[in-house]
C-alpha positions as CSV (number, residue, x, y, z in Angstrom):
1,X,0.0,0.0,0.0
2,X,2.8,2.0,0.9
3,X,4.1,2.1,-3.0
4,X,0.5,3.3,-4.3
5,X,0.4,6.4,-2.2
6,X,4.1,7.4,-3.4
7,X,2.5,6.6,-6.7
8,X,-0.7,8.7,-6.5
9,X,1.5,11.3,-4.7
10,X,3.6,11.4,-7.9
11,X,1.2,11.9,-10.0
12,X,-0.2,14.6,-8.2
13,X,3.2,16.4,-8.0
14,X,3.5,15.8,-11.8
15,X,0.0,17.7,-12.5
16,X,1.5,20.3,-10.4
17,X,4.8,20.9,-12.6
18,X,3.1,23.1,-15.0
19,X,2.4,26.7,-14.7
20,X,-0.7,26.2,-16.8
21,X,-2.2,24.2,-14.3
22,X,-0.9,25.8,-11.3
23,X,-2.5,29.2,-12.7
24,X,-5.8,26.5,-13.5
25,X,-6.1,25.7,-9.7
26,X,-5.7,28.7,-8.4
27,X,-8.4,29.9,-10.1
28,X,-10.5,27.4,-9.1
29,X,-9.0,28.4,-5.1
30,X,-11.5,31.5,-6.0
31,X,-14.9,29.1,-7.1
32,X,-16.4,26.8,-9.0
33,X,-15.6,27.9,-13.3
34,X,-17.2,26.5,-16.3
35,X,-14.2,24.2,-18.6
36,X,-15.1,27.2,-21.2
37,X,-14.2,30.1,-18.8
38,X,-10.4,29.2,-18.6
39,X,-9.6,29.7,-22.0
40,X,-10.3,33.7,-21.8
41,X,-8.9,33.8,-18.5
42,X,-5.9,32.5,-19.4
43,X,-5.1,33.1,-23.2
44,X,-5.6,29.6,-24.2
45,X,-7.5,27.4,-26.7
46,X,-9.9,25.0,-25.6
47,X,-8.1,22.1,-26.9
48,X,-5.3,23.4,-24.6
49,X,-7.6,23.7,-21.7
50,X,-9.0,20.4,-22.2
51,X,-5.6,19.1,-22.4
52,X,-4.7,20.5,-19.0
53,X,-8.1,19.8,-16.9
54,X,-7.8,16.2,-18.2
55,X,-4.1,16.1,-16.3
56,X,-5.7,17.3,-13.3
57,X,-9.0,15.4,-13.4
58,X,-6.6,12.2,-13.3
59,X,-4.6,13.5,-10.5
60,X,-7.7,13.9,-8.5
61,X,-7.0,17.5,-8.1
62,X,-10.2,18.7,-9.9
63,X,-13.7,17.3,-9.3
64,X,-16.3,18.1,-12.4
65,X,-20.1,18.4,-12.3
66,X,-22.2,19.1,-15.5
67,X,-24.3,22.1,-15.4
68,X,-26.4,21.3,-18.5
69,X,-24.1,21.4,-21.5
70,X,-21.4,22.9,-19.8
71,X,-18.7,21.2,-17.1
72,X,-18.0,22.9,-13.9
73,X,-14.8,22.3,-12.0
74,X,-14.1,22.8,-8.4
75,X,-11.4,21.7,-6.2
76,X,-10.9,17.8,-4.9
77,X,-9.6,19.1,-1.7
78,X,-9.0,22.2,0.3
79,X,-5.9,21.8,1.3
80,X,-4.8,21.6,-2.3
81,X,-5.4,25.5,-2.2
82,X,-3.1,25.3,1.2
83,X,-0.3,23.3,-1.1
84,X,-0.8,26.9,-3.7
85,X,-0.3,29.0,-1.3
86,X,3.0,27.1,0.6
87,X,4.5,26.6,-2.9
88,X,3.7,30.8,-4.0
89,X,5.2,31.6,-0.5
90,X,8.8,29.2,-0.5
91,X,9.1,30.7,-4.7
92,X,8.9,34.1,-3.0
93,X,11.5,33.4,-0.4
94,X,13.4,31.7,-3.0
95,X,12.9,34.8,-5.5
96,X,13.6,37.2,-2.4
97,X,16.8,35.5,-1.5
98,X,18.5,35.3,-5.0
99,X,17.7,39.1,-5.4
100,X,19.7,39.9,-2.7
101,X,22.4,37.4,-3.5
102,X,22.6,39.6,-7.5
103,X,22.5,42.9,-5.2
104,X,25.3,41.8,-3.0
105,X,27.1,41.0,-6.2
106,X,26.6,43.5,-7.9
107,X,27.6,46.1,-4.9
108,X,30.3,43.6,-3.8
């Protein structure tokens, strides 16, 4: 059992490693959108959407529900919002400290 979760854990983390989808979920950290709304949001073309949601439906990041024709996505979890918002803050801290790593340089 053991081997499965590092499995579905991967798999996760891989639907993670693209900024497409990391821009996709946090969207969706805001509410429920229709498939068709992240397109215009995000400069995309639905095929590339599709593309995108399909990686994060099989990661069981995304949960869909079908509002007539169209299909509205939400979050699986919570916490997966949480994961955003740890992985924005240690890129910041990251970001922050090679800035003043070049500044030191540069004034060395």
């Amino acid at each position: 059992m053991e081997e499965e979760g590092y499995r579905l854990q991967a798999r996760m983390v891989k639907a993670l490693a693209h900024s497409t989808r990391l821009q996709m979920l946090a969207l969706l950290q805001k509410g429920e959108l229709c498939a068709c709304e992240f397109g215009p949001l995000l400069g995309l073309r639905q095929s590339n959407v599709s593309q995108h949601l399909a990686v994060l439906r099989k990661a069981n990041l995304v949960n869909t529900r079908r509002d007539g024709v169209r299909v509205m996505y939400t979050l699986a979890d919570e916490r997966t919002g949480e994961v955003l918002d740890t992985l924005g803050h240690i890129a910041r801290d990251q970001f922050a400290e090679a800035a003043a790593a070049l500044r030191e340089v540069a004034t060395g």
